[in-house]
Biopython code that builds the backbone (N, CA, C, O; Angstrom):
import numpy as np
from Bio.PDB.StructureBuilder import StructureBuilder

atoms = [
    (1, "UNK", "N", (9.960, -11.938, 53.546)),
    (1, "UNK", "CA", (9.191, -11.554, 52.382)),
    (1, "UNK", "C", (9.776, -10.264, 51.822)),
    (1, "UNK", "O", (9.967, -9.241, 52.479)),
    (2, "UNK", "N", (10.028, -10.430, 50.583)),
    (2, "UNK", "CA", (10.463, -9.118, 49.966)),
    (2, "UNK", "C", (9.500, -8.016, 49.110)),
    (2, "UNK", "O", (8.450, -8.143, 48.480)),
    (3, "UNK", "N", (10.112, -7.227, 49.314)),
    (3, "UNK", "CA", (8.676, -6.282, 49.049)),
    (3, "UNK", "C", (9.167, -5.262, 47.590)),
    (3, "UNK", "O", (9.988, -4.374, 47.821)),
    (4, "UNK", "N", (8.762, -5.387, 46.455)),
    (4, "UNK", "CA", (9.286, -4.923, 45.499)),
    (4, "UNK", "C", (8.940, -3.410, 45.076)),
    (4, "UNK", "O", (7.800, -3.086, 45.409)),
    (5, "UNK", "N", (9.557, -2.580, 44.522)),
    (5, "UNK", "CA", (9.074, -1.172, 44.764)),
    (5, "UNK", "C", (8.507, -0.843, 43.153)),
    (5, "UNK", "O", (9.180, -1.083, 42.151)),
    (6, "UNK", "N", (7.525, -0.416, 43.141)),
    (6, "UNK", "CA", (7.272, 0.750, 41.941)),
    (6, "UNK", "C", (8.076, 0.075, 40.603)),
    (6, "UNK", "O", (7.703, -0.755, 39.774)),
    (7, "UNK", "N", (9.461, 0.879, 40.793)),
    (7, "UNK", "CA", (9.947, 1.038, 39.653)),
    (7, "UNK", "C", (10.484, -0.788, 38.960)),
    (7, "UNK", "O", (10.765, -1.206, 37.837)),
    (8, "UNK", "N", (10.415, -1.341, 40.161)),
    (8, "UNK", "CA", (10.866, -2.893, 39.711)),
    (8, "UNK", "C", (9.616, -3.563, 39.128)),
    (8, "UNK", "O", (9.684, -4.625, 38.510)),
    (9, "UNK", "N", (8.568, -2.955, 39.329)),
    (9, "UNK", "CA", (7.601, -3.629, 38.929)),
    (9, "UNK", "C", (7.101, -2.886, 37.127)),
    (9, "UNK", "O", (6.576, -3.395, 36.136)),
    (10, "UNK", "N", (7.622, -1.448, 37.465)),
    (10, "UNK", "CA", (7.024, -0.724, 36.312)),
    (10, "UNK", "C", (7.937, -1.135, 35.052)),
    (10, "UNK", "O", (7.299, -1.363, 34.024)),
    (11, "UNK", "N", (9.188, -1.251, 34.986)),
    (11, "UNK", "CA", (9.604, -1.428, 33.658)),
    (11, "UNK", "C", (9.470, -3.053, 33.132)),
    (11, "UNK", "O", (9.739, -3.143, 31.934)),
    (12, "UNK", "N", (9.120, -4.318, 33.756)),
    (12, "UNK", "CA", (8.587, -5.002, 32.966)),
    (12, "UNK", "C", (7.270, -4.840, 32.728)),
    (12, "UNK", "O", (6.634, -5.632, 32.031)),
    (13, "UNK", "N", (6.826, -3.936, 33.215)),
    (13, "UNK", "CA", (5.127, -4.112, 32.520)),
    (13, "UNK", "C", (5.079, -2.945, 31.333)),
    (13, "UNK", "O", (4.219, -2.938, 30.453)),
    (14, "UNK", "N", (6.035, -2.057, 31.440)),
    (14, "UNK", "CA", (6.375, -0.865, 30.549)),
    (14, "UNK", "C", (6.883, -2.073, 29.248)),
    (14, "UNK", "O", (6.470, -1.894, 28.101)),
    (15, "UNK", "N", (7.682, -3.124, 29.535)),
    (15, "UNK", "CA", (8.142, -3.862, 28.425)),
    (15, "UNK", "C", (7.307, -4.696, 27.715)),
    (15, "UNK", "O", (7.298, -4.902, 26.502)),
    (16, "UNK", "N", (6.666, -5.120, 28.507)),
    (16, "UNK", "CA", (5.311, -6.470, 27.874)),
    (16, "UNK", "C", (4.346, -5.709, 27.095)),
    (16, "UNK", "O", (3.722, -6.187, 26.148)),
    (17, "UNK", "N", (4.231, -4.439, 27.543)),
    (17, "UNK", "CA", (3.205, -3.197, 26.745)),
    (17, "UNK", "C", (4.114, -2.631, 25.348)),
    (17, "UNK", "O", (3.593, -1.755, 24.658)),
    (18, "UNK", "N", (5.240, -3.076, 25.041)),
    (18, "UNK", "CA", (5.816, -2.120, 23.978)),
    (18, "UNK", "C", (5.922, -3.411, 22.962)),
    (18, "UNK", "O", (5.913, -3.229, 21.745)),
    (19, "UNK", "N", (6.020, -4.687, 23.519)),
    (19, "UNK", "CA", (6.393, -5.936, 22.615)),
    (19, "UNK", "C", (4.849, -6.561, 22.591)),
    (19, "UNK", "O", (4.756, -7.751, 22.286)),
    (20, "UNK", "N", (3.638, -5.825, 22.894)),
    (20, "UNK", "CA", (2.613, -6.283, 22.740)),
    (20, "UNK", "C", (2.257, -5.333, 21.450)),
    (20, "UNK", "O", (1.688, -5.787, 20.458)),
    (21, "UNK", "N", (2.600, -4.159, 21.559)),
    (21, "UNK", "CA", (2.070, -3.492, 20.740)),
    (21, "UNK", "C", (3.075, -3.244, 19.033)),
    (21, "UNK", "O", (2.812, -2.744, 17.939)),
    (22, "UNK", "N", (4.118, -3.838, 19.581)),
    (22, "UNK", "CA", (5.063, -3.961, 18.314)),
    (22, "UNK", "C", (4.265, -3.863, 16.749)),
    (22, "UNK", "O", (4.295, -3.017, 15.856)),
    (23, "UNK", "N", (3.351, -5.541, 16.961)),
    (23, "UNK", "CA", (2.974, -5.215, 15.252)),
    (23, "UNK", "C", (2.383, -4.463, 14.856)),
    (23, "UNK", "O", (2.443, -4.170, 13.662)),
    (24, "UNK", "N", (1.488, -3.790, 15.812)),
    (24, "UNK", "CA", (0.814, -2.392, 14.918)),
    (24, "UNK", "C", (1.551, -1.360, 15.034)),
    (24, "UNK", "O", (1.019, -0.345, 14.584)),
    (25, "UNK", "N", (2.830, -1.191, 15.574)),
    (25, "UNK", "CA", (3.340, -0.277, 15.264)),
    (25, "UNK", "C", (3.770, 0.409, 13.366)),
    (25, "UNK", "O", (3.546, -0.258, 12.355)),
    (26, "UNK", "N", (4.119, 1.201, 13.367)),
    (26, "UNK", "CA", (4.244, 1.616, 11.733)),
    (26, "UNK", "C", (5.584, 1.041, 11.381)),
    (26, "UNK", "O", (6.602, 1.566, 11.832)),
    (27, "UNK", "N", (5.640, -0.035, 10.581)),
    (27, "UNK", "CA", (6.992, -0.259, 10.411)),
    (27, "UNK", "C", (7.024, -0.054, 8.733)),
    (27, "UNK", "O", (6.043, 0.043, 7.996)),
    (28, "UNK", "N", (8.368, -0.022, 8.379)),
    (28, "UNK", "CA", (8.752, 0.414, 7.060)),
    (28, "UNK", "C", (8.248, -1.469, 5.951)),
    (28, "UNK", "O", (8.772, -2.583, 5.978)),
    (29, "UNK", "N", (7.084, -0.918, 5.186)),
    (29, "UNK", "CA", (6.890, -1.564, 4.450)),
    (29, "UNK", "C", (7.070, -1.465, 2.728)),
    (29, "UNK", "O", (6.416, -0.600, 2.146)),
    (30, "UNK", "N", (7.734, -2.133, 2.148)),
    (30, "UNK", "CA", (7.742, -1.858, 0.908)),
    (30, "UNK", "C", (6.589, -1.530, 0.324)),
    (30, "UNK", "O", (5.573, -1.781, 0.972)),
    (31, "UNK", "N", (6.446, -0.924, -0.961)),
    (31, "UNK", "CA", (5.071, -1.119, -1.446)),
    (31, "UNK", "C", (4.352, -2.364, -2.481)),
    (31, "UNK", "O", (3.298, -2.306, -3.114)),
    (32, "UNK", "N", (5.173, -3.281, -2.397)),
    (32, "UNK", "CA", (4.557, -4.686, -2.813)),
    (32, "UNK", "C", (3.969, -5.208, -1.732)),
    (32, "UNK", "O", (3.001, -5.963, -1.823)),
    (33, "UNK", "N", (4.548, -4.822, -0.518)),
    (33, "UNK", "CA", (3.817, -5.247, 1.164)),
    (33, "UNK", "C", (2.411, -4.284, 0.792)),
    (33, "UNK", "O", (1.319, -4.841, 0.905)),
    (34, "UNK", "N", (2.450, -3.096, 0.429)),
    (34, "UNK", "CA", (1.208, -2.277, 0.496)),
    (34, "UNK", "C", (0.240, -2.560, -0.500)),
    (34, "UNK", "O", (-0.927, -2.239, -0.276)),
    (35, "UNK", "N", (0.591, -3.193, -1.723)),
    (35, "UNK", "CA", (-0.279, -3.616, -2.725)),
    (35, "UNK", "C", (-1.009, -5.083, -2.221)),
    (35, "UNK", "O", (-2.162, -5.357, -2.555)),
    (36, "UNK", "N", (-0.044, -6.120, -1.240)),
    (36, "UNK", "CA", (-0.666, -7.090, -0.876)),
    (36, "UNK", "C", (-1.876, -7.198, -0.200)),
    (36, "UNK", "O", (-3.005, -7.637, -0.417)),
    (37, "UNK", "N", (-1.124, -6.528, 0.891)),
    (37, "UNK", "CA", (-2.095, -5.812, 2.149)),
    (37, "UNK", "C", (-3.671, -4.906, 1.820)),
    (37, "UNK", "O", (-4.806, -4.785, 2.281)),
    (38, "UNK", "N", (-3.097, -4.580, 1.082)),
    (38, "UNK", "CA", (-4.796, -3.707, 0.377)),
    (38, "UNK", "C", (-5.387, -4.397, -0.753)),
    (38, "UNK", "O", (-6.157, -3.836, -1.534)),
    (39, "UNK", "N", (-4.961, -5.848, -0.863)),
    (39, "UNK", "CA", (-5.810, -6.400, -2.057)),
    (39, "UNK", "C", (-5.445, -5.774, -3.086)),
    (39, "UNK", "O", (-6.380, -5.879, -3.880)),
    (40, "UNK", "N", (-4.551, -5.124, -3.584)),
    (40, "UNK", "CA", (-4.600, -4.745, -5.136)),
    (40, "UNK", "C", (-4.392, -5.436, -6.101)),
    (40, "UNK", "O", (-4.515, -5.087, -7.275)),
    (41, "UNK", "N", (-3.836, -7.172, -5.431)),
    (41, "UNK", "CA", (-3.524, -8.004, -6.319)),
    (41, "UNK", "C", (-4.669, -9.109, -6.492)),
    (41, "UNK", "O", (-4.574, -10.035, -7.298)),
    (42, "UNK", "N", (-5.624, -8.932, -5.750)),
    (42, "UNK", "CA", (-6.982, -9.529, -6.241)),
    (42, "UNK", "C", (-7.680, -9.380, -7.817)),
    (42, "UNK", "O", (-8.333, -10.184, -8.482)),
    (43, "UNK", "N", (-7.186, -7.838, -8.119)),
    (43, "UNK", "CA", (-7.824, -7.340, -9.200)),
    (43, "UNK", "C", (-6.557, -7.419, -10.471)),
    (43, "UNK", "O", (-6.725, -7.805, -11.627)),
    (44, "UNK", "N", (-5.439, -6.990, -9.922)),
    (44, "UNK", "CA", (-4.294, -6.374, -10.758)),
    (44, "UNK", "C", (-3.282, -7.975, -10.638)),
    (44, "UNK", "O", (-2.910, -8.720, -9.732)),
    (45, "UNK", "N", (-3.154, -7.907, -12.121)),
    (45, "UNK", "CA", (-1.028, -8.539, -11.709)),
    (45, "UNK", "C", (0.149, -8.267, -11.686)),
    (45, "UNK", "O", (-0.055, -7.397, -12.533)),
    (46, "UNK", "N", (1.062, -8.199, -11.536)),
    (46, "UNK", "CA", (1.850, -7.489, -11.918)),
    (46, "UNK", "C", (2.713, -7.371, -13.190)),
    (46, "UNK", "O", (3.750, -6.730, -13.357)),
    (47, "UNK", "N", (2.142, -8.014, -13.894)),
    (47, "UNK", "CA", (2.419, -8.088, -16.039)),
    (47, "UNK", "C", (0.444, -8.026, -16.714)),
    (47, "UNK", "O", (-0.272, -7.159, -17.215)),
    (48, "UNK", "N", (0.339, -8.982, -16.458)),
    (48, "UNK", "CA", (-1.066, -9.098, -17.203)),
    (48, "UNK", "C", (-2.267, -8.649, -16.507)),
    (48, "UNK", "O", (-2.489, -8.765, -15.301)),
    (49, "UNK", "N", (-3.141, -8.038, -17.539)),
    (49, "UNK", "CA", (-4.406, -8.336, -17.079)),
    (49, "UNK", "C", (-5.352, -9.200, -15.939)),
    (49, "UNK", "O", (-5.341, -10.384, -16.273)),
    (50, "UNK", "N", (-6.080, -9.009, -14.833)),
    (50, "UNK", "CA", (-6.856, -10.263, -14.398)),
    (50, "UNK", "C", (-8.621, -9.181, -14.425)),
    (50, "UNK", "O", (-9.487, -9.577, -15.205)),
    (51, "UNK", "N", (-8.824, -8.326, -13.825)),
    (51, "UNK", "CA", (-9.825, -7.825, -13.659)),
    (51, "UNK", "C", (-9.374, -6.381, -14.132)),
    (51, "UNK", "O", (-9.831, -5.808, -15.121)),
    (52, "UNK", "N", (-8.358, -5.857, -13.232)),
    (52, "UNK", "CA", (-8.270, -4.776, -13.827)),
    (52, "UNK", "C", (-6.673, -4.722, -14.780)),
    (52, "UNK", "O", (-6.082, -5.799, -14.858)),
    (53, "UNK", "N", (-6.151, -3.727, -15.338)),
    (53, "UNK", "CA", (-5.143, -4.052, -16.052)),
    (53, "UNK", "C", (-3.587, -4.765, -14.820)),
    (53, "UNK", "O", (-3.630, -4.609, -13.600)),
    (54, "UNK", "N", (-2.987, -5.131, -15.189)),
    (54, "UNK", "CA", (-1.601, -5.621, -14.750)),
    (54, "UNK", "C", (-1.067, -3.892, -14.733)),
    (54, "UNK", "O", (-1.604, -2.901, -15.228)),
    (55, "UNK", "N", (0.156, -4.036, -13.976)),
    (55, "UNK", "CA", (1.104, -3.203, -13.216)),
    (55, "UNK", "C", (1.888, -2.641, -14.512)),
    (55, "UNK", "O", (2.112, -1.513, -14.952)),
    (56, "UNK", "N", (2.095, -3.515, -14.781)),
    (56, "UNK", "CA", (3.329, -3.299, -15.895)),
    (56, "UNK", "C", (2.460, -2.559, -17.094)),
    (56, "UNK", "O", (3.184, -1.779, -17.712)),
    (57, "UNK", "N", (1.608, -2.581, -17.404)),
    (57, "UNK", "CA", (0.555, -1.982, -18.440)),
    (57, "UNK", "C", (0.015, -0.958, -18.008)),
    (57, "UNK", "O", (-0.217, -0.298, -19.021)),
    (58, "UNK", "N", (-0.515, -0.114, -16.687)),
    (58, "UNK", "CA", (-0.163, 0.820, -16.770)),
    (58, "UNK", "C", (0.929, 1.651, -16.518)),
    (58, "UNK", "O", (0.853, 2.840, -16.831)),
    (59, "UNK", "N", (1.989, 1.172, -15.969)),
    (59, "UNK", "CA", (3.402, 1.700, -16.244)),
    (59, "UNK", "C", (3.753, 2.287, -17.489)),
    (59, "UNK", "O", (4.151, 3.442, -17.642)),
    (60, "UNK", "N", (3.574, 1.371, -18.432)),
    (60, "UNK", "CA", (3.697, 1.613, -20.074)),
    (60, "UNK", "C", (2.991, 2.516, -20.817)),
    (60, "UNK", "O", (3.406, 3.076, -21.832)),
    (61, "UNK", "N", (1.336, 2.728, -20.026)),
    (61, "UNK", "CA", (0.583, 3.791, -20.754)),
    (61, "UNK", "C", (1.119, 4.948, -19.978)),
    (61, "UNK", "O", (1.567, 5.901, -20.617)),
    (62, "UNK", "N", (1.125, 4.978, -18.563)),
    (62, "UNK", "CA", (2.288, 6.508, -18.310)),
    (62, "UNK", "C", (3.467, 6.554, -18.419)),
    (62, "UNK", "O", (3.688, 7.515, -17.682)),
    (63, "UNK", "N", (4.110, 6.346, -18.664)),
    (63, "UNK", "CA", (5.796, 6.211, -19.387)),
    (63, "UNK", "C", (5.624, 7.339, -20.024)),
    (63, "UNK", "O", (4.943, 7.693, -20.987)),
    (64, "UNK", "N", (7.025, 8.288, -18.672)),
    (64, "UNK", "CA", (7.116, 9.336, -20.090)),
    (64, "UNK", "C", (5.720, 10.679, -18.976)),
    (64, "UNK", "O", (5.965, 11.883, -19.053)),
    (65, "UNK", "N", (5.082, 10.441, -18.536)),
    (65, "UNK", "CA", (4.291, 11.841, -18.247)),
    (65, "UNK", "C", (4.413, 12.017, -16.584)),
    (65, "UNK", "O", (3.788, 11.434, -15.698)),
    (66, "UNK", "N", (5.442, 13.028, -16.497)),
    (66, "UNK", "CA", (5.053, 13.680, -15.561)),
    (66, "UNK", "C", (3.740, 13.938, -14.286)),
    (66, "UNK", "O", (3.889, 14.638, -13.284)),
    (67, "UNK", "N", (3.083, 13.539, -14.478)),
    (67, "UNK", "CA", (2.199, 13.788, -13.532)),
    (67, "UNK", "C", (1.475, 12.892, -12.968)),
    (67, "UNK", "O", (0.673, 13.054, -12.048)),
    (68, "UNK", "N", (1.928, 11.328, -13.866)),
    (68, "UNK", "CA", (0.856, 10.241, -13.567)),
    (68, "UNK", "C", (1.386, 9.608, -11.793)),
    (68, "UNK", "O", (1.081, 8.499, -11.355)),
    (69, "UNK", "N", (1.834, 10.180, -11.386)),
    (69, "UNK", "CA", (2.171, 9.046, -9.841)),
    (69, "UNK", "C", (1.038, 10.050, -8.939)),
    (69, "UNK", "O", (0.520, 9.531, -7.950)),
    (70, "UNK", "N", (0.747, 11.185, -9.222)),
    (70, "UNK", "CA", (-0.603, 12.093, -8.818)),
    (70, "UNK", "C", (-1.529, 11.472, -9.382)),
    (70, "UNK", "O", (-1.836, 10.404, -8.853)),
    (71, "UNK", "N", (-1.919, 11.687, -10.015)),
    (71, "UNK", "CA", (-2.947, 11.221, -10.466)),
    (71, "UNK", "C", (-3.578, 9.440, -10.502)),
    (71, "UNK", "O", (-4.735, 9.024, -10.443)),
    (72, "UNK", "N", (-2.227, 8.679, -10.625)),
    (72, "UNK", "CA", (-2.547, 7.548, -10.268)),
    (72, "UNK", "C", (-2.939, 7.156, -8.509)),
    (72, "UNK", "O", (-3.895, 6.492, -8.108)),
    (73, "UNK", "N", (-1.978, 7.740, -7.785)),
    (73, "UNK", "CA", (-2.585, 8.041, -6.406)),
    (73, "UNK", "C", (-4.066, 8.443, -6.407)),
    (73, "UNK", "O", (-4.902, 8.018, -5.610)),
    (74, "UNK", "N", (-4.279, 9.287, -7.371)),
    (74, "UNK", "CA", (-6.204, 10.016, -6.888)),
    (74, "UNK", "C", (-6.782, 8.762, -7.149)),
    (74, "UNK", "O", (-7.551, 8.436, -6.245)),
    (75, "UNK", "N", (-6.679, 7.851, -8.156)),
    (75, "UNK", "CA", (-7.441, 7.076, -8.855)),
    (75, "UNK", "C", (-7.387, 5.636, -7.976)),
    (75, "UNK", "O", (-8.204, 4.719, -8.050)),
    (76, "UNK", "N", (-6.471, 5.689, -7.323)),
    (76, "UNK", "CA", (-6.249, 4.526, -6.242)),
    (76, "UNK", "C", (-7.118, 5.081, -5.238)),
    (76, "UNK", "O", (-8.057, 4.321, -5.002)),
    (77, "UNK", "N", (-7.130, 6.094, -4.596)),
    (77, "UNK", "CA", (-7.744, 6.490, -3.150)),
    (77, "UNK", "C", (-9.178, 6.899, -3.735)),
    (77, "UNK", "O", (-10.069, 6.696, -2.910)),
    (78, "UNK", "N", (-9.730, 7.555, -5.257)),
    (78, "UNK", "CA", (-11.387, 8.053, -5.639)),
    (78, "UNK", "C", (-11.955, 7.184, -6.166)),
    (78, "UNK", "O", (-13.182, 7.091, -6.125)),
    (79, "UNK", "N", (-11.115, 6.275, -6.839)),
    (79, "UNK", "CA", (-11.728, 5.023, -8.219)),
    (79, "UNK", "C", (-11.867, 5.889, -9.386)),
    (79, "UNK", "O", (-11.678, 7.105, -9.415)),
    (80, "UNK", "N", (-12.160, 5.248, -10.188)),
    (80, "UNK", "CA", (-11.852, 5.542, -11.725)),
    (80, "UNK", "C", (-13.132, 4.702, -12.519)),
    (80, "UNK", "O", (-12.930, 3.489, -12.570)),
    (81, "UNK", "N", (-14.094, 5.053, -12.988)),
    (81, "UNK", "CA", (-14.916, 4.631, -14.205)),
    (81, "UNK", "C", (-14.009, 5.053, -15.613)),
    (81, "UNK", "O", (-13.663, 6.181, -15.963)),
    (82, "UNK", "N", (-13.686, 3.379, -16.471)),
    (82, "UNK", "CA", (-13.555, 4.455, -17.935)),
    (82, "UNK", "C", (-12.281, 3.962, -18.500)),
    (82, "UNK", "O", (-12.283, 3.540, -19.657)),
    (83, "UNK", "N", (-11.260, 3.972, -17.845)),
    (83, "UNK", "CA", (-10.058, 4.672, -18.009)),
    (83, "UNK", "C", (-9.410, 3.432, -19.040)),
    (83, "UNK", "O", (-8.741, 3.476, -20.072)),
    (84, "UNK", "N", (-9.916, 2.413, -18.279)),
    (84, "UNK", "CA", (-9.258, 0.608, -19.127)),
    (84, "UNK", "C", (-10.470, 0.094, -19.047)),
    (84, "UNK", "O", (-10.893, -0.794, -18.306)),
    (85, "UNK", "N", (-11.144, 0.885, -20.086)),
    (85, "UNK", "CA", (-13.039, -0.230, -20.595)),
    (85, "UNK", "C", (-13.821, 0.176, -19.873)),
    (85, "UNK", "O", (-13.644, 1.264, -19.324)),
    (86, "UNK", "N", (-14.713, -0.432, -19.696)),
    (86, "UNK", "CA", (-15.978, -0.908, -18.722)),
    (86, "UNK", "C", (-15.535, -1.291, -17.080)),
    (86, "UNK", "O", (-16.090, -0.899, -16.054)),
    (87, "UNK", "N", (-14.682, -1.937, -17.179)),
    (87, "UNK", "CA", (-14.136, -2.014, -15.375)),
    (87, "UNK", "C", (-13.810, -1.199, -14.613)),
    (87, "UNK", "O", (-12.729, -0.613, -14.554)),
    (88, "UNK", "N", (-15.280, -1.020, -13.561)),
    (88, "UNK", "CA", (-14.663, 0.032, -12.399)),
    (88, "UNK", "C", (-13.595, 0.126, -11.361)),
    (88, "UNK", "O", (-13.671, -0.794, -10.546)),
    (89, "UNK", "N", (-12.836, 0.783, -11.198)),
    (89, "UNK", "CA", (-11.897, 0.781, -9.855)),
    (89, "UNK", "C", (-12.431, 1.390, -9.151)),
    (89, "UNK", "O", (-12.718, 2.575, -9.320)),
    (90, "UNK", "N", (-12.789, 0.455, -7.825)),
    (90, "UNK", "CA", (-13.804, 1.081, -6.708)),
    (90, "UNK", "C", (-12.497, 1.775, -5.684)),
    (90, "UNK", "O", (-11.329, 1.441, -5.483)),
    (91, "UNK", "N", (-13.212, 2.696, -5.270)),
    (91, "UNK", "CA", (-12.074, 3.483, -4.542)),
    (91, "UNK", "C", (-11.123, 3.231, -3.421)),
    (91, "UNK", "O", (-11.083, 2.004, -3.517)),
    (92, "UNK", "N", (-10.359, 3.504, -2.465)),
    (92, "UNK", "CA", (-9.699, 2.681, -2.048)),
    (92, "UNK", "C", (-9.514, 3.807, -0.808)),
    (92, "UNK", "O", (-8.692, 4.716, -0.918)),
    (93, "UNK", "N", (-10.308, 3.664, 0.304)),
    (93, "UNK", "CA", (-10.680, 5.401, 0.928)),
    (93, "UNK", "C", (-9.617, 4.531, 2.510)),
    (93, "UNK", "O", (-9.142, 5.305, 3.341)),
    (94, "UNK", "N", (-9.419, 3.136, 2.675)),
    (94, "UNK", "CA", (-8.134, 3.062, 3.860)),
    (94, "UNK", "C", (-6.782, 2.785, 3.468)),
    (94, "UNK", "O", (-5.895, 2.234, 4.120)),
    (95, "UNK", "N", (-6.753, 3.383, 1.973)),
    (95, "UNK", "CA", (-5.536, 3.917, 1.567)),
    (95, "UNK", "C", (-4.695, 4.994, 1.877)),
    (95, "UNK", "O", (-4.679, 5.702, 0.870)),
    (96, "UNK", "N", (-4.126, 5.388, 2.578)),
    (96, "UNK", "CA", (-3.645, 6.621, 3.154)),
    (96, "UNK", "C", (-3.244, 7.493, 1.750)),
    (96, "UNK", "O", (-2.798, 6.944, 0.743)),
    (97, "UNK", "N", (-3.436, 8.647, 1.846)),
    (97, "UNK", "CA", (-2.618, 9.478, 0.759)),
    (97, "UNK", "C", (-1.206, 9.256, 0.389)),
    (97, "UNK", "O", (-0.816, 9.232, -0.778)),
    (98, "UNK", "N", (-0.401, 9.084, 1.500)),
    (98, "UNK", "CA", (1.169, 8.578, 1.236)),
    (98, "UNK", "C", (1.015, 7.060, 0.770)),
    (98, "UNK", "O", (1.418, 6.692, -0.333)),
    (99, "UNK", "N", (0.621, 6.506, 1.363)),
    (99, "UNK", "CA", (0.559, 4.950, 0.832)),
    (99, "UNK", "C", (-0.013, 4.658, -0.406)),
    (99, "UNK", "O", (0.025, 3.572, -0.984)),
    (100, "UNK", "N", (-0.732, 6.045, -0.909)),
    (100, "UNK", "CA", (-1.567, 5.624, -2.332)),
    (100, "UNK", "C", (-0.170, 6.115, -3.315)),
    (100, "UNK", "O", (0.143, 5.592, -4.384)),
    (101, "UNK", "N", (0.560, 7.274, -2.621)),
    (101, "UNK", "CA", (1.521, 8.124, -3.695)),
    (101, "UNK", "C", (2.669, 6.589, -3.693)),
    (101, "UNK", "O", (2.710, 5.884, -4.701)),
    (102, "UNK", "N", (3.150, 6.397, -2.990)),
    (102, "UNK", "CA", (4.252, 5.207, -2.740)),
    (102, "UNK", "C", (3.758, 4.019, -3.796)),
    (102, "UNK", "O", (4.598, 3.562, -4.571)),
    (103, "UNK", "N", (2.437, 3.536, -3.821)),
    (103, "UNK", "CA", (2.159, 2.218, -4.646)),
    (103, "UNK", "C", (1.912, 3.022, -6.180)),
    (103, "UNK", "O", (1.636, 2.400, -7.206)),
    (104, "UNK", "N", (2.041, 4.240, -6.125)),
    (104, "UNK", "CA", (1.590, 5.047, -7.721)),
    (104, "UNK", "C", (3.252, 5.317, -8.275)),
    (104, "UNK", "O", (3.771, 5.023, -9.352)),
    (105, "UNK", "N", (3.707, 5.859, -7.304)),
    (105, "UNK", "CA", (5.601, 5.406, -8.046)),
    (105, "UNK", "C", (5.841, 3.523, -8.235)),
    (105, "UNK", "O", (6.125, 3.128, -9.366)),
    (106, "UNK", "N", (5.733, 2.692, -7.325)),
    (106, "UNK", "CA", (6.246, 1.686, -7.728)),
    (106, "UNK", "C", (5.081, 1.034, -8.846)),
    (106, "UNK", "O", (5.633, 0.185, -9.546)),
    (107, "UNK", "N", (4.064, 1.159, -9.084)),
    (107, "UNK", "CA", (3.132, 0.761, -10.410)),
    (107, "UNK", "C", (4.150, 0.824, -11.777)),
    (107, "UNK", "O", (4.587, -0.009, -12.571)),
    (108, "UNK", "N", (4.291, 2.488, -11.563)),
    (108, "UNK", "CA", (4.869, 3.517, -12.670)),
    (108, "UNK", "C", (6.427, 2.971, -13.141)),
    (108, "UNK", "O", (6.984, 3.069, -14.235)),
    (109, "UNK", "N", (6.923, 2.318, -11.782)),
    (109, "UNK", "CA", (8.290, 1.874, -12.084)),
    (109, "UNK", "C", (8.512, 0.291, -12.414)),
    (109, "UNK", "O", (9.557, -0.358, -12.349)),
    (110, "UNK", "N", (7.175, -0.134, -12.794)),
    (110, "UNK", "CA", (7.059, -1.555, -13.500)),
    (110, "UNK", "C", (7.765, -2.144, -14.878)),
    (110, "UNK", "O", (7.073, -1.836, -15.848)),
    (111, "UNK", "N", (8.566, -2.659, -15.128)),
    (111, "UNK", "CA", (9.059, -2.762, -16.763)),
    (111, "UNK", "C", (8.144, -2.904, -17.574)),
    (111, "UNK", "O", (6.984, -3.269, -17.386)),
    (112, "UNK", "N", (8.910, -2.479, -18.918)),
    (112, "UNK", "CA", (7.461, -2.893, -19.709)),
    (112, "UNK", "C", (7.469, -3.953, -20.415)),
    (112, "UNK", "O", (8.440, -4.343, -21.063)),
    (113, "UNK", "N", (5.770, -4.815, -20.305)),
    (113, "UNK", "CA", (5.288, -5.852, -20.471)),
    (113, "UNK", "C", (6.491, -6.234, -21.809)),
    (113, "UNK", "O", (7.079, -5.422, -22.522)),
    (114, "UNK", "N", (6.575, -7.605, -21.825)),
    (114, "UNK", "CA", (6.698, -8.595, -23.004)),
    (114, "UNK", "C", (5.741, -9.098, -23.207)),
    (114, "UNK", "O", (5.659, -9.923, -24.117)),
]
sb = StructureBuilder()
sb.init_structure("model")
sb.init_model(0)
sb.init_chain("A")
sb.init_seg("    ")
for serial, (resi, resn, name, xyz) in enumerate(atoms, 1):
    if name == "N":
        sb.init_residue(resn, " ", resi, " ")
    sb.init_atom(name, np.array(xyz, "f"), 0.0, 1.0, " ", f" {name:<3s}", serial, name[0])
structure = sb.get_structure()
C-alpha cells in the first residue's frame, strides 16, 4: 500500500479549486459583453430607439462635448428622469463605476445613426 504525502495530494486539489473558480474570475470583457450582461439591451439598441433611445443617438447628441463619458457613466449608475421625454432610466447601482465609465466611452463611440 502506498501512502501519498501532503504535497501529492495538495496540488491537485489546489488545481480543481482554481478551474472551479475560473468563471468568476474577472476576465477581460468587452463592453458590448457589459451592455449584454447588465440588460442594457432590453431597453436600448444599438441604432434605434426601443424603450429608451438607441446607442448611436446618444452618441450623436454628445458628439463633440467633452465631458459626456462622465456624466453618461453618472446617469448609467443614478438614472436619469427627463433627459429623452418621459422615460425613466432606472439606475443601475451593480454597475461598477469602471464598468459604467467603459460602456459610457463605447455608447459615445457609436456611429452616427442613418
Amino acid at each position: 500500500m502506498k501512502i501519498q504525502t501532503p504535497g501529492k495530494l495538495l496540488f491537485p486539489f489546489l488545481t480543481g479549486c482554481v478551474m472551479a473558480l475560473h468563471p468568476f474570475c474577472a476576465t477581460a470583457q468587452t463592453p458590448a459583453d457589459l451592455a449584454r450582461r447588465n440588460a442594457c439591451m432590453a431597453c436600448h439598441g444599438l441604432v434605434h430607439k426601443q424603450v429608451g433611445p438607441g446607442f448611436a443617438q446618444i452618441a450623436e447628441r454628445y458628439r463633440g462635448d467633452g465631458e459626456a463619458a462622465t456624466r453618461l457613466a453618472g446617469k448609467i449608475r443614478n438614472g436619469s428622469v427627463g433627459t429623452w421625454g418621459r422615460v425613466i432610466m432606472p439606475r443601475q447601482t451593480q454597475v461598477s463605476q469602471a464598468d459604467a465609465q467603459a460602456l459610457a466611452q463605447w455608447i459615445l463611440s457609436q456611429p452616427t445613426p442613418r
